[in-house]
C-alpha positions in Angstrom: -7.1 -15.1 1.3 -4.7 -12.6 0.4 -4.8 -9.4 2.7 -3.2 -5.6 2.1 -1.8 -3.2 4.4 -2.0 0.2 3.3 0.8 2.3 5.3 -1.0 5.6 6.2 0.5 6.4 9.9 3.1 9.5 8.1 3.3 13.2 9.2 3.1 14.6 5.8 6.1 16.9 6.4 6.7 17.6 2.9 2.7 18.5 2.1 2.2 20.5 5.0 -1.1 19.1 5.7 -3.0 15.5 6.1 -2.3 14.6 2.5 -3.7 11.3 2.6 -7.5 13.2 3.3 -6.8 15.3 0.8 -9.9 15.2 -2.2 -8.8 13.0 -4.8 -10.9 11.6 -7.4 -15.0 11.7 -7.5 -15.9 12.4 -4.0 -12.8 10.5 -2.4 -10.1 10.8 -0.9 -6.2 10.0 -1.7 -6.0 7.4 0.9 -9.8 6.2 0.2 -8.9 5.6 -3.5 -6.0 3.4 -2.6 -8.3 1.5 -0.5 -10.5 1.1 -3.2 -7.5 0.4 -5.6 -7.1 -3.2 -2.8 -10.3 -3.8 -2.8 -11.2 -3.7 -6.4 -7.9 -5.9 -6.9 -9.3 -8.5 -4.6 -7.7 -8.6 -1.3 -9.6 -9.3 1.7 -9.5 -7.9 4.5 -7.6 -4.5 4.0 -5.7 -3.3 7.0 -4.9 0.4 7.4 -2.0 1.3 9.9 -2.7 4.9 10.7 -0.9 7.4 13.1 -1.5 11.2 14.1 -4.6 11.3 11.7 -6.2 8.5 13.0 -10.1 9.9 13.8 -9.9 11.7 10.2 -8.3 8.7 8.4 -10.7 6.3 9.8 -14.3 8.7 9.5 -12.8 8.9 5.7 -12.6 5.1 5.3 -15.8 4.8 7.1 -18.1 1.9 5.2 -15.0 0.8 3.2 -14.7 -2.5 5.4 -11.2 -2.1 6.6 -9.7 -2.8 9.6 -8.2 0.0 11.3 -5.2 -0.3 13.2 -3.0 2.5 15.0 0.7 2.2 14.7 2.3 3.1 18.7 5.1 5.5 17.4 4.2 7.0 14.5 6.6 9.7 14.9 9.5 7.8 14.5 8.4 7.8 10.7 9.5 4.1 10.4 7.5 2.9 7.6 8.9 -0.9 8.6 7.4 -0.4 12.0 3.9 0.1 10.1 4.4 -3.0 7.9 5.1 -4.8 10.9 2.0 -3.5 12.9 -0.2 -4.4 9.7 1.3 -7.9 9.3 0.6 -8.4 12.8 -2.7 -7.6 12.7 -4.4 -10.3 9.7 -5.0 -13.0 11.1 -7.1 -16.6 10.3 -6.3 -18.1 6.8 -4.8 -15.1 5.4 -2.0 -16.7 3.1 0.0 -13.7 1.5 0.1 -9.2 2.3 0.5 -6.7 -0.4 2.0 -3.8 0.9 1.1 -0.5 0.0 1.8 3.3 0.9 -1.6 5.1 1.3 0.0 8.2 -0.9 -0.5 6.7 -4.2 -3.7 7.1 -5.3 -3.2 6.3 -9.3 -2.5 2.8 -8.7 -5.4 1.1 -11.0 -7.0 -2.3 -9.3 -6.1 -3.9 -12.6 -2.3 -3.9 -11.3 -3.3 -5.7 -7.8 -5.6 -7.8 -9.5 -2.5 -9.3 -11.8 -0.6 -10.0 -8.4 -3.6 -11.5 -6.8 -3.9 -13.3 -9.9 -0.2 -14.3 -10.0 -0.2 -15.5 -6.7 -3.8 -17.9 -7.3 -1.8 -19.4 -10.4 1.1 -20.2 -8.5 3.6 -17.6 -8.3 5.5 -17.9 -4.9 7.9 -15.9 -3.0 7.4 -12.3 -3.4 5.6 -10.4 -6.1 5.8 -7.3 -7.8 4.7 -4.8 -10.0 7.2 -3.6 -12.4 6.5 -0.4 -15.2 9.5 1.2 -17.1 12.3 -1.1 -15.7 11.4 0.2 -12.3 9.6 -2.2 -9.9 6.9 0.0 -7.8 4.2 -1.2 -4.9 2.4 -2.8 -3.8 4.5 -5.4 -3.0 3.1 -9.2 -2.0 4.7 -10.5 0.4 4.1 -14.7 1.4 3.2 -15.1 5.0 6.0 -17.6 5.2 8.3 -14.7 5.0 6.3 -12.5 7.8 8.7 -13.7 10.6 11.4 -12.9 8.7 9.6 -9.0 8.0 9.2 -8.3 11.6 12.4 -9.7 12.9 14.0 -6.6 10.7 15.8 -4.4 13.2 16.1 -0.9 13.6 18.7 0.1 11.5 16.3 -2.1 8.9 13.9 -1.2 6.2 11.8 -3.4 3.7 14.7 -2.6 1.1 16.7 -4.9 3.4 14.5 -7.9 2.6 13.7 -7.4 -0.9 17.5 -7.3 -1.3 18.5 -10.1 0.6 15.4 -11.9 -1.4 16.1 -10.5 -4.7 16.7 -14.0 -6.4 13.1 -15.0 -5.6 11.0 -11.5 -6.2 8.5 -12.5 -8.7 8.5 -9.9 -11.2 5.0 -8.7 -13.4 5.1 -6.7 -16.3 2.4 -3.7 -15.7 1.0 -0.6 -18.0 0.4 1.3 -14.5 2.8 4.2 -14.1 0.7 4.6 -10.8 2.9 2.0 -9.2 5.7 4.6 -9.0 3.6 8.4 -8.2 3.5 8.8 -4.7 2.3 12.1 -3.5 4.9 13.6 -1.1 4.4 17.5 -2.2 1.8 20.2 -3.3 3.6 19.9 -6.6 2.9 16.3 -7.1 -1.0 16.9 -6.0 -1.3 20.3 -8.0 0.1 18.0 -11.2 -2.1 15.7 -13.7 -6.1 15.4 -12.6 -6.3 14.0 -9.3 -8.2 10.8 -10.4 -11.7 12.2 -11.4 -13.6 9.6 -13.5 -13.5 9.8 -17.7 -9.5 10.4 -17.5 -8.2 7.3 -17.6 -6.3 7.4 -14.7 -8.0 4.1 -12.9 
C-alpha cells in the first residue's frame, strides 16, 4: 500500500480564517478536494494531521475514509512535526507516504496517480512531481527512509532531507501547475475558479 499524509494542522495566519474549510470546488471544501485528489490517485489509507481546526476539519472530511490524527503542538507551526505525526501514524503493510499540504486544492489525481504508478513499476527512493523546472508536492517518501524523517531535529525541515537525498529524488515530468498553488492568502483564493467542475482544473 502506499499511504498519504495531508498536513492540515496550520493557523492560517496569512488568510485570516480556517482556509482549508473554506468552499472550494462543487460542494467541497479546499482541504476535502485534496483528500479527494489522494484518494482518486490511489493511496490508501489517507492520514490527515490536523491542529486548532480539528472538529471542523474532521465533520468536513466526514465519509471520506481518512484517518484523523491531531498533531500535539500545532502552534509551533512546524510542518516537520506534522509529517512526523502522520508517518507515525500508518501502520501494517504500508510501503511508501506521499506528503502533501492540505492548501492545495488544484492538484489533479492524475499527478498522484503517476507517482503511485512510478513507484508500482519500480521507481525507488523518493518521488516527485516536477512542472516548469520546479519540483512541487506531494512528495513520496519510501518507508525505509521514515526513521531517517523523524530523527530530523528542530532546527530541521523536510528541505533538509530532500537535500541531503537529492542524488536519489526520482523526478516525474507533470502538466499539473497545481503541484506548485498553495493557498496562503485571500488573493490566491479570490484568483482563478476555485475548482468547480467543467473548468479543467482537476
Amino acid at each position: 500500500m502506499i499511504a498519504g499524509i495531508v498536513l492540515a494542522a496550520g493557523s492560517s495566519r496569512r488568510m485570516g480564517s480556517s482556509k482549508l474549510l473554506l468552499p472550494w470546488g462543487d460542494g467541497s471544501t479546499i482541504v476535502g478536494t485534496v483528500v479527494a485528489a489522494l484518494t482518486g490517485g490511489g493511496l490508501r489509507p489517507v492520514v490527515v494531521v490536523v491542529g486548532g481546526d480539528s472538529q471542523g476539519i474532521e465533520a468536513a472530511l466526514g465519509g471520506a475514509g481518512v484517518v484523523i490524527v491531531p498533531n500535539p503542538d500545532p502552534g509551533s507551526g512546524d510542518m516537520l512535526g506534522s509529517i512526523k505525526v502522520g508517518l507515525r501514524a500508518l501502520e501494517g503493510e504500508v510501503e511508501a507516504a506521499a506528503v502533501m499540504p492540505g492548501d492545495l486544492p488544484r492538484i489533479r489525481p492524475g499527478t498522484v496517480a503517476a507517482l503511485v504508478n512510478a513507484r508500482k513499476q519500480g521507481a525507488g527512493g523518493i518521488i516527485a512531481p516536477v512542472y516548469g523546472g520546479r519540483r512541487g508536492h506531494p512528495v513520496l517518501i519510501p518507508r525505509e527512509a521514515w526513521p531517517e524523517v523523524v530523527a530530523l531535529g528542530p532546527q530541521d525541515t523536510l528541505r533538509t532531507f530532500l537535500r541531503r537525498h537529492a542524488s536519489q529524488i526520482h523526478i516525474i515530468e507533470v502538466d499539473d501547475p497545481g503541484i506548485h498553488a498553495d493557498i496562503d492568502t485571500p488573493a490566491d483564493y479570490d484568483s482563478g475558479d476555485r475548482g468547480r467542475t467543467g473548468d479543467g482544473s482537476r
